[in-house]
C-alpha positions as CSV (number, residue, x, y, z in Angstrom):
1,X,-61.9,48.6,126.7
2,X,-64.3,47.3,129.4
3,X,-64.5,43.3,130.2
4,X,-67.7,43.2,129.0
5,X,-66.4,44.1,125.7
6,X,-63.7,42.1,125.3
7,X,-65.8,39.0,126.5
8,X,-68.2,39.3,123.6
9,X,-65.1,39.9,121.2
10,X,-64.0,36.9,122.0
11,X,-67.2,35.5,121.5
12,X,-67.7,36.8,118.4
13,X,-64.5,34.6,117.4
14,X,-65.3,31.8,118.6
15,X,-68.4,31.6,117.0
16,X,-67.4,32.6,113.6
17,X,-64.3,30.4,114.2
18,X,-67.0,27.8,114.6
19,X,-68.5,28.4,111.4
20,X,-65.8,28.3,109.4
21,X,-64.8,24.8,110.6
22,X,-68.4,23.7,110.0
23,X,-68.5,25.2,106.5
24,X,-65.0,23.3,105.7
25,X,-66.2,19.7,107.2
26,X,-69.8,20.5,105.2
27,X,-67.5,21.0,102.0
28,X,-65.9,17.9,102.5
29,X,-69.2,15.9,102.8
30,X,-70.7,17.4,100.1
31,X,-66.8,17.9,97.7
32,X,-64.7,15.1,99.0
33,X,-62.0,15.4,96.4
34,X,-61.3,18.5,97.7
35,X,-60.5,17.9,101.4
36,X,-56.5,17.2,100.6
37,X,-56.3,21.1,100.5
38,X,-58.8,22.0,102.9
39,X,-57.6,20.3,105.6
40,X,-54.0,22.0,105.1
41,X,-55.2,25.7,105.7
42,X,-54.7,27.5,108.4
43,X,-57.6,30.0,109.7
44,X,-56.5,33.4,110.1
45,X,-59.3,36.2,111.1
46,X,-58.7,39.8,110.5
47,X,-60.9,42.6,109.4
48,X,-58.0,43.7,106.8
49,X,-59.3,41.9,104.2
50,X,-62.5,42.5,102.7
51,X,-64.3,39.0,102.9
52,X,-61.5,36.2,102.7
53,X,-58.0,36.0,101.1
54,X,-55.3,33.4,101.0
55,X,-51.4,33.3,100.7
56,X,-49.4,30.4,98.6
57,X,-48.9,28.1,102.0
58,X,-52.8,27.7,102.2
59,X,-52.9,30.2,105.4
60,X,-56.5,31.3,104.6
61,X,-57.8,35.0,106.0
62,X,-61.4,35.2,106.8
63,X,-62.9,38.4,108.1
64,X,-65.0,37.5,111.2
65,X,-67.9,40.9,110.3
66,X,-68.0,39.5,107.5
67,X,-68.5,36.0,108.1
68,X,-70.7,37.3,111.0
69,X,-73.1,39.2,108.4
70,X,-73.2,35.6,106.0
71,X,-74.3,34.2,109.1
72,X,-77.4,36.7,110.2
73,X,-78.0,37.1,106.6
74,X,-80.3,33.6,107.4
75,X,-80.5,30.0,108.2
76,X,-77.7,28.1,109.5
77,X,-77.9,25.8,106.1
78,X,-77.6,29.0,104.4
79,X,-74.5,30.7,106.1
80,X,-72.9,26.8,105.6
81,X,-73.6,27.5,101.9
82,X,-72.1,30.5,101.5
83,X,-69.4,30.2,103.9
84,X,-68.5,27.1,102.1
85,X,-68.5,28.6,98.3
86,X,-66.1,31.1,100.3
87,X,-63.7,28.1,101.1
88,X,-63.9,26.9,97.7
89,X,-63.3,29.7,96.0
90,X,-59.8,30.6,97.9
91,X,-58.6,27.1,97.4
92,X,-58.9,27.2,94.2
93,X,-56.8,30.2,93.8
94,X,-53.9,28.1,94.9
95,X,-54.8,24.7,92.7
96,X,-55.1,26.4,89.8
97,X,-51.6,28.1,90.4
98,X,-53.1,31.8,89.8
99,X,-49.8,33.0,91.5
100,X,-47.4,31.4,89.5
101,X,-49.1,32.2,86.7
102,X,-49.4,36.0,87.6
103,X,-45.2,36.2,87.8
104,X,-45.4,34.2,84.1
105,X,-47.2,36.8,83.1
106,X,-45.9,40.2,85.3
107,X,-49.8,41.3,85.4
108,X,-51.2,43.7,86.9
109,X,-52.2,42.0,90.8
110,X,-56.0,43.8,90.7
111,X,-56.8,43.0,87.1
112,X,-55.6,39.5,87.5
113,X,-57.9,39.0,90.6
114,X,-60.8,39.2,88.8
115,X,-60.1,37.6,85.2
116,X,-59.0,34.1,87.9
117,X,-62.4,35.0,89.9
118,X,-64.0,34.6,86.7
119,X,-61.8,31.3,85.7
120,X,-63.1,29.6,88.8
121,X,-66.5,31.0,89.2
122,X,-67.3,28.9,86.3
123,X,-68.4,25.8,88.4
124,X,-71.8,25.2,90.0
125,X,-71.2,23.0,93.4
126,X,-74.1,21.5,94.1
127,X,-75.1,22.5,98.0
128,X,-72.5,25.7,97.5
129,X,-73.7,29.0,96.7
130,X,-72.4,32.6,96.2
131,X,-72.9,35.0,100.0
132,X,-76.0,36.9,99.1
133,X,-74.4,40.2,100.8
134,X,-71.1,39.4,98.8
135,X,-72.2,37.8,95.3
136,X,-68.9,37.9,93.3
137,X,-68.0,38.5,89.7
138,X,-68.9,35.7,87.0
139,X,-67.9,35.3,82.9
140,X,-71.5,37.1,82.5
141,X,-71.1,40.2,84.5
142,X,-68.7,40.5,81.5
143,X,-71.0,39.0,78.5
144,X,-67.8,36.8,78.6
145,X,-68.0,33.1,77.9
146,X,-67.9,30.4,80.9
147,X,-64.9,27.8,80.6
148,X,-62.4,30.2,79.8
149,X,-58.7,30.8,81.5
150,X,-58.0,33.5,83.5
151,X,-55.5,34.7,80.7
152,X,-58.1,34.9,78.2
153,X,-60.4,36.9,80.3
154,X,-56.9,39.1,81.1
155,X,-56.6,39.8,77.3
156,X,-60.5,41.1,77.0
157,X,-60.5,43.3,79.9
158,X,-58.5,46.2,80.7
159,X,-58.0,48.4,83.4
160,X,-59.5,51.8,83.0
161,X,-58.6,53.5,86.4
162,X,-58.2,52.2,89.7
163,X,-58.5,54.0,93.5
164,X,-58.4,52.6,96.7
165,X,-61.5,51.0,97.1
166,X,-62.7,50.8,93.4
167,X,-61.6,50.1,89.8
168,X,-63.3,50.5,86.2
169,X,-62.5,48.1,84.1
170,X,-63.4,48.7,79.6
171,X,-65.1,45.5,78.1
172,X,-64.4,44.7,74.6
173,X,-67.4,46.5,73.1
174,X,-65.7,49.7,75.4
175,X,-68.7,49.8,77.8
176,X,-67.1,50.5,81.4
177,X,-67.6,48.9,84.5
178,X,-67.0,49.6,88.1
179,X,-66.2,47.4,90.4
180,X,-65.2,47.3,94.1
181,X,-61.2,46.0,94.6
182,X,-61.0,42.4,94.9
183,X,-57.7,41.5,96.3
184,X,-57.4,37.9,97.9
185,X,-53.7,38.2,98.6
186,X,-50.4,36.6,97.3
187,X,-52.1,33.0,96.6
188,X,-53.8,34.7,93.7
189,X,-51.5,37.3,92.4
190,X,-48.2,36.6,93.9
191,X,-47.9,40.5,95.7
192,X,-47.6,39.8,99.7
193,X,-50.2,41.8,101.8
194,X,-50.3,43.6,104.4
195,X,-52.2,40.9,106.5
196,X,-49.8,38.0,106.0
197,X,-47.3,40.3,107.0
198,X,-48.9,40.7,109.7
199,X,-50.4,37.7,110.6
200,X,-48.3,36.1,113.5
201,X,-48.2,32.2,113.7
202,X,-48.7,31.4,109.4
203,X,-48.0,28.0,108.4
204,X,-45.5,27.7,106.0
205,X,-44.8,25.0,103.3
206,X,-42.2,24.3,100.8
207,X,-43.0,23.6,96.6
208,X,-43.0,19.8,97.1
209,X,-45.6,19.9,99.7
210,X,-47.7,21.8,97.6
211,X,-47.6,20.4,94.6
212,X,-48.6,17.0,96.1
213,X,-51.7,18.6,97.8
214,X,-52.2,19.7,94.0
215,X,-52.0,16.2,92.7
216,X,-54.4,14.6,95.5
217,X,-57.1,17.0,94.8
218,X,-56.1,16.0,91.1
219,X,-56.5,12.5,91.6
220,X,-59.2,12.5,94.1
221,X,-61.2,14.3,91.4
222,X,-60.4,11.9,88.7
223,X,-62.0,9.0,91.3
224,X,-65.0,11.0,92.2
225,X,-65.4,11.3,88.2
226,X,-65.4,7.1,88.0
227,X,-67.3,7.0,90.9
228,X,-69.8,9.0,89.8
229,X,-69.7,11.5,93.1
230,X,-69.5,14.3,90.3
231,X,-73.4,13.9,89.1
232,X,-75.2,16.8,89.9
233,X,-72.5,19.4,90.4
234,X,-71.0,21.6,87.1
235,X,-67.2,21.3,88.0
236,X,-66.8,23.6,85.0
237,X,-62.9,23.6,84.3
238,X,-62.1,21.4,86.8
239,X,-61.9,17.7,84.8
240,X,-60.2,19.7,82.4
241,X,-57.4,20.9,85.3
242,X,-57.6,17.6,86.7
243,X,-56.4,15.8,83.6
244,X,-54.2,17.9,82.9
245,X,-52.0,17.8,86.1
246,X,-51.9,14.1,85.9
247,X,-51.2,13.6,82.2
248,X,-48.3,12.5,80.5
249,X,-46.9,15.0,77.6
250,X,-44.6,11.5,76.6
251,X,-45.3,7.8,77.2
252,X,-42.1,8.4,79.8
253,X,-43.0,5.4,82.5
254,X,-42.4,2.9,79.6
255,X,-39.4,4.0,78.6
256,X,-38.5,4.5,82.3
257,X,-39.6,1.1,83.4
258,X,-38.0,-0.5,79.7
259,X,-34.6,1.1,80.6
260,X,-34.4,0.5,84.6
261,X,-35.4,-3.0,84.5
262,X,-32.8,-3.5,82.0
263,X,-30.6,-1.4,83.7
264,X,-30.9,-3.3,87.3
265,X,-31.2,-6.6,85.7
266,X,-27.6,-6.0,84.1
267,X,-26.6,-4.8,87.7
268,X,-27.8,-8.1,89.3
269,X,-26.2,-10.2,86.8
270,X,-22.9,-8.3,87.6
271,X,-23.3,-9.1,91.0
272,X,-24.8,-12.7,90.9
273,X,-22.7,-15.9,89.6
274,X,-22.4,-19.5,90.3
275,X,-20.1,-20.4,93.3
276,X,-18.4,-23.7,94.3
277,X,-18.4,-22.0,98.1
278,X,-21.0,-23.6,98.9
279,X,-23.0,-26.4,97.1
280,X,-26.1,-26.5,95.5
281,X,-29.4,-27.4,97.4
282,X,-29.6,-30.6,95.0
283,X,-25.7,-31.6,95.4
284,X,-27.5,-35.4,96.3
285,X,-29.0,-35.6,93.5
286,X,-26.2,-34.8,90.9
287,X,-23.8,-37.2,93.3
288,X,-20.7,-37.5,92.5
289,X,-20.2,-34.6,90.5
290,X,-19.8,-31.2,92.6
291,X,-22.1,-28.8,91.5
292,X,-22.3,-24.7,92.0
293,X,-24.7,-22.5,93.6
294,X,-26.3,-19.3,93.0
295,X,-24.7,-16.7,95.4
296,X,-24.7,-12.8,95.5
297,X,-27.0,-9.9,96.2
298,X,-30.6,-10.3,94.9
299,X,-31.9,-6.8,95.8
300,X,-32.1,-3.6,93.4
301,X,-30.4,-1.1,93.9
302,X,-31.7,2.2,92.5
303,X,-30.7,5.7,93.3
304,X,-32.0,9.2,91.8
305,X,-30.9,12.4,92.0
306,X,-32.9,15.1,92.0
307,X,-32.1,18.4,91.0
308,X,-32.7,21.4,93.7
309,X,-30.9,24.0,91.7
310,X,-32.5,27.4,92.3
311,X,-33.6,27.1,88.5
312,X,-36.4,24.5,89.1
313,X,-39.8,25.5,89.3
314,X,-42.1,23.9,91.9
315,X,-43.8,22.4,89.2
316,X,-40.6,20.8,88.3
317,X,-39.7,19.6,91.6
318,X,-43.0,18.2,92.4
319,X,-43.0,15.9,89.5
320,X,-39.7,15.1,90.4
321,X,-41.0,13.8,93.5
322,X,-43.8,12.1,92.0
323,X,-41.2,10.4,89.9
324,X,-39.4,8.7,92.7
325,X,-43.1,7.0,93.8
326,X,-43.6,5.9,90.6
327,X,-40.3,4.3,90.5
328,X,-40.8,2.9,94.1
329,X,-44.1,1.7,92.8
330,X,-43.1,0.1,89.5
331,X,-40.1,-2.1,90.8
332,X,-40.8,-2.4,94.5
333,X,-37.7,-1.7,96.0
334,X,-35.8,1.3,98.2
335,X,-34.9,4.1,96.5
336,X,-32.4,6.1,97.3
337,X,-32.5,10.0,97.1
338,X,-29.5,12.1,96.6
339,X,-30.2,16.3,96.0
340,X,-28.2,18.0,94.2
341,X,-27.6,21.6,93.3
342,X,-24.1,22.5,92.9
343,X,-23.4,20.4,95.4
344,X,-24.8,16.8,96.7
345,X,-26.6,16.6,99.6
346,X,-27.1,13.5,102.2
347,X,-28.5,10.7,100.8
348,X,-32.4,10.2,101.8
349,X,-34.0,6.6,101.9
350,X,-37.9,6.0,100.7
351,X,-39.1,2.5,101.2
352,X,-42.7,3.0,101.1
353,X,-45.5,5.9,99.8
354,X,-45.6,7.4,102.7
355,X,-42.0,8.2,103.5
356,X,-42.9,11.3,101.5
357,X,-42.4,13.3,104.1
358,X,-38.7,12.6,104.2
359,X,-39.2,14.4,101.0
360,X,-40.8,17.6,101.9
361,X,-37.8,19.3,102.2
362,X,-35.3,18.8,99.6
363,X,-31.5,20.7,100.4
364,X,-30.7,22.9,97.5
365,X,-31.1,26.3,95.6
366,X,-27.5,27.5,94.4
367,X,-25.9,26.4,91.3
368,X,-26.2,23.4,88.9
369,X,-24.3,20.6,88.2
370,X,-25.3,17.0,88.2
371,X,-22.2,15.6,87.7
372,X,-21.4,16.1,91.3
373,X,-24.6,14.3,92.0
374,X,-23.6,11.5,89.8
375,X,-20.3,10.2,91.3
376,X,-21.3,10.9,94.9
377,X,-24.4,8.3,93.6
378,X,-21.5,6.3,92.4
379,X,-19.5,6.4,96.0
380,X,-22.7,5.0,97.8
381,X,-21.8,1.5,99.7
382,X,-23.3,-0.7,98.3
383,X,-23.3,0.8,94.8
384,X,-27.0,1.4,93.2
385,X,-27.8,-0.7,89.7
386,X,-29.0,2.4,87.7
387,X,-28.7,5.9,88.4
388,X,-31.5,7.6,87.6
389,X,-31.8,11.8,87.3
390,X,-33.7,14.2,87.1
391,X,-33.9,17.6,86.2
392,X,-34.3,21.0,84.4
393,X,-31.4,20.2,81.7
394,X,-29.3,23.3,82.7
395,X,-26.4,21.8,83.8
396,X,-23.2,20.4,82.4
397,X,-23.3,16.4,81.4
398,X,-20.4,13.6,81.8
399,X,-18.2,13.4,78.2
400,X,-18.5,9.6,78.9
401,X,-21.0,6.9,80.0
402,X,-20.4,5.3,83.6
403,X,-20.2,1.5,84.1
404,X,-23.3,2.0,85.7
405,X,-26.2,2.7,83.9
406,X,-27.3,6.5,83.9
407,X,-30.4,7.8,82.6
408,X,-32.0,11.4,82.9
409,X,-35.3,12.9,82.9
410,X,-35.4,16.4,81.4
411,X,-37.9,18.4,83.0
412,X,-39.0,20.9,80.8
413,X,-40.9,24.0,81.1
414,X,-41.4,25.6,77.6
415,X,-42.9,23.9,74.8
416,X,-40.3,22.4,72.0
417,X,-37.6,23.4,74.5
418,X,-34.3,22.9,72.5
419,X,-31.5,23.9,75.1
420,X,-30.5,21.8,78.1
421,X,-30.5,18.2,76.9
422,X,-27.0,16.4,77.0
423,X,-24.6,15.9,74.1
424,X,-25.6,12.6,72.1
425,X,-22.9,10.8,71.6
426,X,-22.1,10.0,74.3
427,X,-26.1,9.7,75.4
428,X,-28.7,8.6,72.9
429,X,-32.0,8.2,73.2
430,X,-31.7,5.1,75.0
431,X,-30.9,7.6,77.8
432,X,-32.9,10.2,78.0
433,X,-36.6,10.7,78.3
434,X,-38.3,14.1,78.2
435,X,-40.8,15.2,80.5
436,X,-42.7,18.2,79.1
437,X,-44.5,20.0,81.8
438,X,-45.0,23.3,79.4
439,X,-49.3,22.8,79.5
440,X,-49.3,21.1,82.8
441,X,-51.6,24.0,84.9
C-alpha cells in the first residue's frame, strides 16, 4: 500500500470520526435526556457491519463508507440528521433492554432485530431523520400498528427463509417480504459478533453501571416531559418506558422509611441515656439538686446488604443500588454496604450520591446465603441500628429475629412470584417489603 493511500485512509477516519462526534453533541442539543448514554459509547469504525451496530457495554460500531456515503449524500445539516437518527437508534437498543429480552425469550437473533427496529422506530425526533441511502424498517412496512413491543411484532412475523445477506419474512395476511439482514450486534440480540470480537480496546461495563445510565435517561426524560422540552417531537413509547423504569409495583419507600426510622430510632434509644458523668448544661439552674445529662451516640447507623449471588438479574442489582440512594437520601446518614453471595464481602461506605462509583463493582456471583451477610453486618464496630437486605429471595432465612432490627427487600422478577420469601413466623409483614420488578422494561 503506497503512502499516498494510507494518508487519505486515515483521512477518511478522521473525518468521518468527526462526524460522528458532531452528530452525537447535535443529539444532545437537540435530545438532552439522552446524553447519559451517549456520552458513555465508545466509537468503533469497521466496515464489518453494515451501517452501525452496538454491544451491551455501549461500544458502538459505525462503518466509516457508510457514514462517508450519509455524508456526500448532501448538506452537512443533512448528514447531522441522519448520522444522528443513527446514534439514536443504537442507543436505544440497549435502553430498551432488547438483549435481555431476546435470552427471555430464546428468539431467533435476525427476526428479533427487526420486530425491536420496529419497537423503536416508532418515535419521530424532531431535527432526526432516517439516512436516505439506508431508510430502515417501520410498523408500516408491515401494515403493523405503531406503539407496539418488539414481542408483539415477534409474534405477527415469521421467518420464511433466510441467506447470508437476505431474509423473507410472511406477514399475517401470508404476503412475503424480503428484506436485507439487519444485524446490530449483541446489544440487540444478545449473540456476540464477529466485530466485537474483534474490536481491540472495547469499553467494558458491569450491570450496575448500566442500569443507572438506564435510569438517568429515565429520569432525564421524565424532566424534559415537565419541562416541556418534549413539544414537537413524537417520543412514541418512550414516556411509556420512562415511567415504567421509575415506577413503583408497591408503595415500598413508605414502608421502608416507616420501618427504618423506627428501627434506628429504637437503636438510638438503646444507645442514648441520661448520665450523672457529667452534668447537665443547666446544673445552675436546678442548684442544689444534681442533675443528669444526655450522653451517647447520636448518629444512625444503617447497613444493607446486597445480594451478588449469580442468580440476580442486572435489573435486580441495579435497583438494588438505587435502593441504597434512596435510603442515603431519605435519612441522611452513611450507609454502609456489605455484598454478599455465599460469602460477605468488604464492607463499602457511601456518604453522598455520588460515591456511586464505589458501587460499580459489587464482589459476588457464587452461591446464596444471606445469613452470612447478616452476622458479618452484625460484627461491624460500631454496630449498625437496622440491617437492611436485599435481594432475589433465593436463599435460606435466620429461624429467629436478631436484637437488631432486620428487614428484607425481595426483588422479584416474575409476576405473583410465590417462592423465595422467608418463613413468617418468625418474619411478618412488618419485615418484609416486596419489590416487583416483573413489568419493569
Amino acid at each position: 500500500m503506497s503512502l499516498k493511500t494510507n494518508q487519505n485512509s486515515e483521512e477518511q477516519k478522521r473525518k468521518v470520526n468527526d462526524l460522528l462526534r458532531f452528530a452525537r453533541a447535535y443529539c444532545v442539543e437537540k435530545l438532552p435526556w439522552f446524553s447519559p448514554a451517549l456520552f458513555k459509547c465508545k466509537i468503533h469504525l469497521t466496515k464489518k457491519v453494515p451501517v452501525a451496530a452496538i454491544d451491551y457495554s455501549f461500544n458502538i460500531y459505525f462503518n466509516p463508507e457508510a457514514i462517508e456515503t450519509i455524508a456526500q449524500s448532501g448538506t452537512k445539516s443533512k448528514a447531522l440528521s441522519e448520522v444522528g437518527f443513527l446514534w439514536i437508534h443504537e442507543i436505544s437498543h440497549v435502553l430498551r433492554e432488547h438483549n435481555v429480552r431476546s435470552k427471555e425469550k430464546n428468539a431467533d437473533p435476525l427476526l428479533w432485530n427487526i420486530t425491536c427496529d420496529l419497537e423503536i422506530n416508532d418515535s419521530n425526533w424532531e431535527g432526526l431523520s432516517p439516512p436516505e441511502k439506508f431508510p430502515g424498517i417501520f410498523p408500516s412496512t408491515f401494515n403493523l400498528p405503531d406503539g407496539q413491543l418488539s414481542e408483539f411484532y415477534y409474534k405477527k412475523l415469521t421467518k420464511d427463509q433466510s441467506s447470508e445477506d437476505s431474509i423473507v419474512l410472511k406477514l399475517p395476511n401470508g404476503q412475503k417480504i424480503k428484506l436485507d439482514v439487519i444485524d446490530e450486534g449483541s446489544g440487540v440480540h444478545g449473540h456476540s459478533r464477529p466485530w466485537e470480537v474483534e474490536t481491540k480496546g472495547a469499553q467494558e461495563m458491569d450491570d450496575i453501571e448500566i442500569e443507572l445510565i438506564k435510569r438517568g435517561v429515565a429520569n432525564e426524560i421524565k424532566k424534559g416531559q415537565k419541562l416541556g422540552l418534549l413539544a414537537g417531537h413524537k417520543p412514541g413509547g418512550w414516556l411509556r418506558w420512562a415511567e415504567e423504569k421509575l415506577k413503583r409495583k408497591v408503595d415500598w419507600r413508605t414502608v421502608l422509611r416507616h420501618r427504618m426510622s423506627v428501627a434506628i430510632n429504637n437503636g438510638l434509644g438503646s444507645r442514648i441515656d441520661y448520665s450523672y458523668s457529667r452534668p447537665s448544661r443547666r446544673q445552675a439552674v436546678y442548684h442544689p439538686i444534681l442533675t443528669p445529662s444526655l450522653r451517647g451516640d447520636m448518629a444512625a447507623r444503617v447497613t444493607v446488604i446486597v445480594d451478588t449471588s449469580g442468580s440476580m438479574t442486572p435489573q435486580q442489582i441495579g435497583q438494588a443500588v438505587a435502593e441504597i440512594f434512596d435510603v442515603l437520601k431519605s435519612f441522611q446518614v452513611p450507609v454502609t454496604v456489605i455484598p454478599c453471595d455465599a460469602q460477605a464481602y468488604e464492607p463499602i461506605s457511601v456518604a453522598r450520591p455520588n460515591d456511586f462509583f464505589k458501587l460499580r463493582k459489587l464482589a459476588g456471583g457464587g452461591g446464596t446465603n444471606m445469613i452470612v451477610g447478616i452476622e458479618a453486618a452484625l460484627k461491624l464496630k460500631p454496630a449498625p441500628d437496622s440491617i437492611l437486605v436485599l435481594t432475589d429471595g433465593f436463599t435460606p432465612y435466620p429461624d429467629t429475629k436478631y436484637k437488631t432490627a432486620v428487614i428484607f427487600g425481595i426483588l422479584t422478577m416474575t409476576p405473583n412470584q410465590q417462592t423465595g420469601f422467608p418463613p413468617n413466623p418468625p418474619w411478618g409483614k412488618d419485615t418484609v417489603v416486596e419489590i416487583d420488578l416483573s413489568k419493569d422494561r
